[in-house]
Every structure is written in C-alpha cells, then in structure tokens.
N, C-alpha and C positions, 0 to 999 in steps of 0.2 A: 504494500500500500504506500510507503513511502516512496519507493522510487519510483514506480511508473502512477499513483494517482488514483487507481482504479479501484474498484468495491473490494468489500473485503474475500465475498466468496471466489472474482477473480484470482484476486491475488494470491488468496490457498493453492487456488489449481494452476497457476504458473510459477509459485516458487516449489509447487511439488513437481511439475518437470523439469524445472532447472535441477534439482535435488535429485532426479532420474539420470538427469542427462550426463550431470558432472558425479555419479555415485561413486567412483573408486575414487575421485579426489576428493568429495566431502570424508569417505572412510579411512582413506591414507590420514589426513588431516586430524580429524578427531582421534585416530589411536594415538599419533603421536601427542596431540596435546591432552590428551588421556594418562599416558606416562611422563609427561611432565608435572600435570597434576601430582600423581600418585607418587613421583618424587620429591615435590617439594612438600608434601603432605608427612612424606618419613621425615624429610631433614627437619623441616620445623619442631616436628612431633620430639626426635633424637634430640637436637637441640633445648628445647624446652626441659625436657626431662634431666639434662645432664647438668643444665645449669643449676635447675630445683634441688638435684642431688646434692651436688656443689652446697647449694645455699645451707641445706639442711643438716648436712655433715657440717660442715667447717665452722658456717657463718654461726650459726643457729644451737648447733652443738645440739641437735634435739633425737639424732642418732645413740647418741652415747647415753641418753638420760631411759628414752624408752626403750632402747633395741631396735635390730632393724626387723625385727619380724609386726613390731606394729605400723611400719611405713604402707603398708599395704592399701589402706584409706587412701594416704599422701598420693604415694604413684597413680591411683584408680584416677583422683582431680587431676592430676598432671596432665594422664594419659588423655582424660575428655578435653580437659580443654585445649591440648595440643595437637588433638586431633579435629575438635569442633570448630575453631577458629580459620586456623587454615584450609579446613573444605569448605568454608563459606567464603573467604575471599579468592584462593585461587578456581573456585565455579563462577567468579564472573570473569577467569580468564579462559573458561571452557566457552562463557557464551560469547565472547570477543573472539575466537577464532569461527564460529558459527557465522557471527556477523559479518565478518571479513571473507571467508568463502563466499557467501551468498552475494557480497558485494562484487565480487571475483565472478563470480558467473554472468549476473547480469552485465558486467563487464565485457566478457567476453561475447554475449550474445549479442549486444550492442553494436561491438567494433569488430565482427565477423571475425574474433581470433584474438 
C-alpha cells in the first residue's frame, strides 16, 4: 500500500507474488538474518550472565555468604532477561531485513532488473 497506492486487498495479492517471485531470495535472506538473530541473542545472553556472575562473586560477595547452589533463582533472572531483551530488539532487525527485501523487489520489478 505504500509504495504503489493501491487498496489494501491489492496490495496482499501483489506483494504475495512478488514474495512468489523472488522466494529463494526472500529465504536465502531470512535464514541468514535468522542466525544473526540467534547469535547475537547467545552473545548478549553469554555476556549478560558473565558479567552478573562477575558482579555477584567479586562485587557483591553474595556467592560466598549463601553458596553457589542457591544462585539458581539469580541465573533463572539472568537467563530471562538476557534472553527476553535481546529477542525483542534484535526482531525489529528481523522485520528491517523483510522491509528491505520487499523494497528490493518492487525495485526490481520497476526497473526491469
């Protein structure tokens, strides 16, 4: 609807043939920004945790007071919110490579190539 104007139920049915047309390049696309995802989603995740560790060893000294076998609450918050945070931002770099395809098509149908 935005680029060419037209109703909405047009525009369903030509960005689903563009979506036909160009399928192994929307799929090459999405896998790979799929595992970009899914890596920056470990390293945040890795990151997050190591430094909490850090914090709560050294800083915090609250390893040595309860043991580590009650960290297990600690790590579970880590783990969500290390893992909650960064799927929510990097999925609007899932829909930015969507965007960008589809801009890429009509592109190309456009300028015959």
């Amino acid at each position: 609807m935005a680029v060419t104007g037209e109703k909405f139920c047009d525009s369903c049915w030509n960005g689903f043939l563009l979506n036909m047309k160009y399928c192994a390049k929307f799929y090459f696309a999405q896998t790979i920004a799929g595992m970009f995802v899914f890596i920056g989603i470990l390293m945040c995740a890795g990151a997050n945790i190591g430094i909490g560790y850090v914090l709560v060893k050294y800083v915090t000294k609250e390893v040595e007071k309860f043991g580590l076998e009650n960290m297990g609450p600690v790590f579970i918050v880590f783990i969500i919110i290390s893992f909650l945070i960064p799927a929510i931002c990097l999925g609007m770099f899932d829909e930015a490579v969507v965007a960008t395809l589809q801009c890429y098509a009509v592109d190309t149908d456009l300028h015959q190539g």
